[in-house]
C-alpha positions in Angstrom: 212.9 177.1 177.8 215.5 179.3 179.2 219.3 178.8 179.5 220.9 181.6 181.6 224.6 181.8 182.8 226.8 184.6 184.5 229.9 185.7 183.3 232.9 183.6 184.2 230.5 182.0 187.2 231.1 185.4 188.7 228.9 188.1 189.2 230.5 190.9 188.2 229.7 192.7 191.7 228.9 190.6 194.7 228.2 191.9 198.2 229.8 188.8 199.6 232.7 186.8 198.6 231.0 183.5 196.2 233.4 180.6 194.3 234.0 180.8 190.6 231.4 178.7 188.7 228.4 178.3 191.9 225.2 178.4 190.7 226.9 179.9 187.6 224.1 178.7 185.2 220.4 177.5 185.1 218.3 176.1 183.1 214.2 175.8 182.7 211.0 176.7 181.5 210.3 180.7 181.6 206.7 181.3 181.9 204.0 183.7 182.4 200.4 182.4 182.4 197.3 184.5 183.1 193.3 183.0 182.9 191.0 185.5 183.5 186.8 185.2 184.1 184.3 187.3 184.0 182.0 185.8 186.9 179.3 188.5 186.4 179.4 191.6 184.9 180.7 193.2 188.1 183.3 190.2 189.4 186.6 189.1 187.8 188.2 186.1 189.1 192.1 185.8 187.7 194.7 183.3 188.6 198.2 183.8 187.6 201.5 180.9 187.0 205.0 182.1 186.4 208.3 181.1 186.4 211.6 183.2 185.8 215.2 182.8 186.2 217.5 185.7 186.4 220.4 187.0 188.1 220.0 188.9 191.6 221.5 192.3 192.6 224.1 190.4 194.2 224.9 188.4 191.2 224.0 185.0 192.0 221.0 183.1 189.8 217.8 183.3 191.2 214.6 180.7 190.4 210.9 182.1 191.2 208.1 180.0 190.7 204.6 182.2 192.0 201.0 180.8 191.4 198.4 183.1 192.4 194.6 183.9 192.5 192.2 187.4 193.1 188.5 188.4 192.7 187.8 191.7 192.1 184.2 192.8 192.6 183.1 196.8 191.8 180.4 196.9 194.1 178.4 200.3 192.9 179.9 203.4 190.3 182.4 204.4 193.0 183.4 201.6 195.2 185.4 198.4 194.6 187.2 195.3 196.4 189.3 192.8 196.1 190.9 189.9 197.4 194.0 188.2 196.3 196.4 185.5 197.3 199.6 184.0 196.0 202.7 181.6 197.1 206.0 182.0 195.9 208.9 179.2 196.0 212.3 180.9 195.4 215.7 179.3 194.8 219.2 180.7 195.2 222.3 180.0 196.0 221.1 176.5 197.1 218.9 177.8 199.4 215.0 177.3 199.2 212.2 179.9 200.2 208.9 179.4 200.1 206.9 182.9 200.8 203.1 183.0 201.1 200.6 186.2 201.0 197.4 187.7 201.0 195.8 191.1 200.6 192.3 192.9 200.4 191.7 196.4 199.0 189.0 198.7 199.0 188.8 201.2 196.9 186.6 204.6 196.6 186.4 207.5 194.3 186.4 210.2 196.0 185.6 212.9 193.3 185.9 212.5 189.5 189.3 213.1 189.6 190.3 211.9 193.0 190.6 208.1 194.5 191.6 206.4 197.8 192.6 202.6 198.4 192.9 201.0 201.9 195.3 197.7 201.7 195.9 195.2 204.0 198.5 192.9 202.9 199.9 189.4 205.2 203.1 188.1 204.2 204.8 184.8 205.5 207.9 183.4 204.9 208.1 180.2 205.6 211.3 178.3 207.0 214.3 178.3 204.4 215.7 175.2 204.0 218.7 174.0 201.7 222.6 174.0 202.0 224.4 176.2 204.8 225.8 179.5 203.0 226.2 183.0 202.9 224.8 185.2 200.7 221.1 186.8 199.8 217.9 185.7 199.2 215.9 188.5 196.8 212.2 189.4 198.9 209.4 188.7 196.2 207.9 191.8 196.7 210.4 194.5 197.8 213.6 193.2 195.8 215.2 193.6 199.0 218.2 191.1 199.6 217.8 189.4 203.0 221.1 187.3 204.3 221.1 183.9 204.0 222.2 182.0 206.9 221.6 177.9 208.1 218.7 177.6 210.1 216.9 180.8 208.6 213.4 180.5 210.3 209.9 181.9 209.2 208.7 185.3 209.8 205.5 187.1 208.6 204.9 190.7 208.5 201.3 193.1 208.2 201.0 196.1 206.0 198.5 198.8 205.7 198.5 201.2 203.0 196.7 204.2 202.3 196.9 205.6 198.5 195.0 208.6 197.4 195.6 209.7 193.8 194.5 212.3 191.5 193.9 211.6 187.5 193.7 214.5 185.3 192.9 214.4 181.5 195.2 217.5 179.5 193.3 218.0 176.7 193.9 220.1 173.6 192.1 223.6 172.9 189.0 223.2 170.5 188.3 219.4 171.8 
């Protein structure tokens, strides 16, 4: 259990102009659950819970409650996939979001020291409902503060990603 409150009901810098003492404090359960299971020896399912509460970067309290799910199969010495999904309800400033996504990866290593991963990720938003004001509502993956307004509608978005990365061991002389 978790009682959080900003200073004076004010955040100490605001992008937008908010009245002393709104949504000035909170209070709930902080959480952070992980179950993981070893299917076979080659597939791990894993579903996640959490909750948090914490100030923005705009200063105003912000509620996120994510439940989530992913498999993750290695499929021979050098290739591996996975799936996951998860839905996010976040609350701020009276305003309500509810965000759901899904990715696949594949992964492949290249060389000893050298790997690639394809992503596809699918994000939705889903309409934002709660009392008319202004302000910003924090993205659950980028951080980025997107302005609140009444009648805020859904939106989704794609990604690709392409990572290739290169792991190198320093060891010392005589090892």
């Amino acid at each position: 259990m978790a009682y959080v409150q900003t200073e004076n009901g004010v955040a100490a810098f605001s992008l937008t102009p908010s009245s002393r003492g709104a949504d000035s404090s909170a209070s709930d359960f902080i959480t952070h659950m992980v179950l993981t299971y070893k299917m076979f020896s080659d597939t791990t399912l894993t579903f996640t819970g959490l909750q948090t509460i914490a100030p923005s970067v705009v200063g105003s309290l912000t509620k996120r409650t994510t439940i989530s799910a992913g498999l993750a199969r290695t499929v021979n010495s050098r290739t591996t996939l996975s799936f996951s999904a998860d839905a996010t309800r976040q609350i701020s400033l009276g305003t309500e979001s509810d965000f759901l996504s899904a990715s696949v990866t594949y992964g492949y290593q290249l060389t000893r020291e050298w790997t690639a991963q394809l992503s596809y990720r699918y994000l939705n938003r889903l309409a934002t409902s709660g009392t008319a004001s202004t302000g910003f509502v924090l993205d659950p993956v980028t951080g980025v503060p997107l302005p609140v307004t009444s009648g805020l509608g859904p939106a989704s978005s794609n990604s690709i990603l392409l990572v290739v990365s290169r792991s190198v061991s320093i060891l010392p002389d005589g090892t």
